[in-house]
C-alpha positions in Angstrom: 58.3 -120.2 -144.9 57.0 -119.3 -148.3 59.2 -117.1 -151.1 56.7 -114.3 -150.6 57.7 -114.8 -146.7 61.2 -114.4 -146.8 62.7 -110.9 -146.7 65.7 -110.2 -149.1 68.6 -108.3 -146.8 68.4 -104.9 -146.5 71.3 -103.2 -148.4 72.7 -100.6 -146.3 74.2 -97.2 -147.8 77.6 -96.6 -147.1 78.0 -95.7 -143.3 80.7 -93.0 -143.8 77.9 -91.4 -145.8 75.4 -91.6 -144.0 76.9 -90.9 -140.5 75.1 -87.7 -139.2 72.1 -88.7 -140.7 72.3 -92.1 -138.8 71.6 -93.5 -135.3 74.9 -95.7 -135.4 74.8 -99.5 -133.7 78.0 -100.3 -132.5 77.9 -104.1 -131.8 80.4 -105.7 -129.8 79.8 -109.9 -130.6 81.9 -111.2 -128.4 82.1 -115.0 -128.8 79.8 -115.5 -125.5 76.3 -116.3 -126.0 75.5 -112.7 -125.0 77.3 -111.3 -127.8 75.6 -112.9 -130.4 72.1 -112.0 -129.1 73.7 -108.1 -128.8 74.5 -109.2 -132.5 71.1 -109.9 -133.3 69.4 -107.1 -131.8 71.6 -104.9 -133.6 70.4 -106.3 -136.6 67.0 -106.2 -135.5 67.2 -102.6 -135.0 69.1 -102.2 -138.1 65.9 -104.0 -139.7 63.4 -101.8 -138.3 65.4 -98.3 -139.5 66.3 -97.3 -136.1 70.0 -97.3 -137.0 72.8 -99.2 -138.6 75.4 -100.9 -137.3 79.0 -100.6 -137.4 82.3 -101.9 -136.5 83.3 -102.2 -132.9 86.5 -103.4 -134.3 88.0 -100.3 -136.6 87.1 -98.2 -133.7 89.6 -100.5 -131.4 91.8 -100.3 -133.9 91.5 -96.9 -134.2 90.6 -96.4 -137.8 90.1 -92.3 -138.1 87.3 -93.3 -140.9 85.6 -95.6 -138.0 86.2 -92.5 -135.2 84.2 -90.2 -137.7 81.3 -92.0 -138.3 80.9 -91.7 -134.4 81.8 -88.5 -133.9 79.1 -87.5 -137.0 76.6 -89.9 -136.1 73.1 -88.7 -134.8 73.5 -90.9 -131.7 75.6 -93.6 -130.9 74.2 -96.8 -129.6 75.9 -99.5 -127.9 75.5 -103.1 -127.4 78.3 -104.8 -125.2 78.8 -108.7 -126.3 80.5 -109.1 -122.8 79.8 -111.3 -119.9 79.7 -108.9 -116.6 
């Protein structure tokens, strides 16, 4: 892969910011195989301005920050990183 190739990462806005504007990824990675490719289509999607993602994590957590984005978002999407 050349320089003129390679694609420098895409710096995101602040999510909090952004929220209602937004179709929000949520992204669970799980540390299966199936995870990480959830992962990567996430970013993917992220990539090709269909969304951003977001952490899976705070919402668990239940971070009120986190639990606004969703409730502000345009749509929520989620990826589960979870074996069935």
């Amino acid at each position: 892969m050349t320089n003129e190739e390679k694609k420098e990462p895409k710096i995101l806005e602040d999510c909090y910011k952004s929220a209602e504007h937004e179709n929000v990824i949520w992204v669970c990675d799980g540390a299966a195989n199936v995870g990480q490719i959830g992962q990567a289509v996430g970013v993917l999607l992220t990539n090709l301005d269909k969304g951003r993602m977001c952490c899976t994590v705070a919402v668990a957590a239940g971070s009120k920050r986190h639990l606004d984005i969703a409730e502000r978002a345009k749509r929520n999407i989620v990826i589960n990183g979870v074996r069935p």
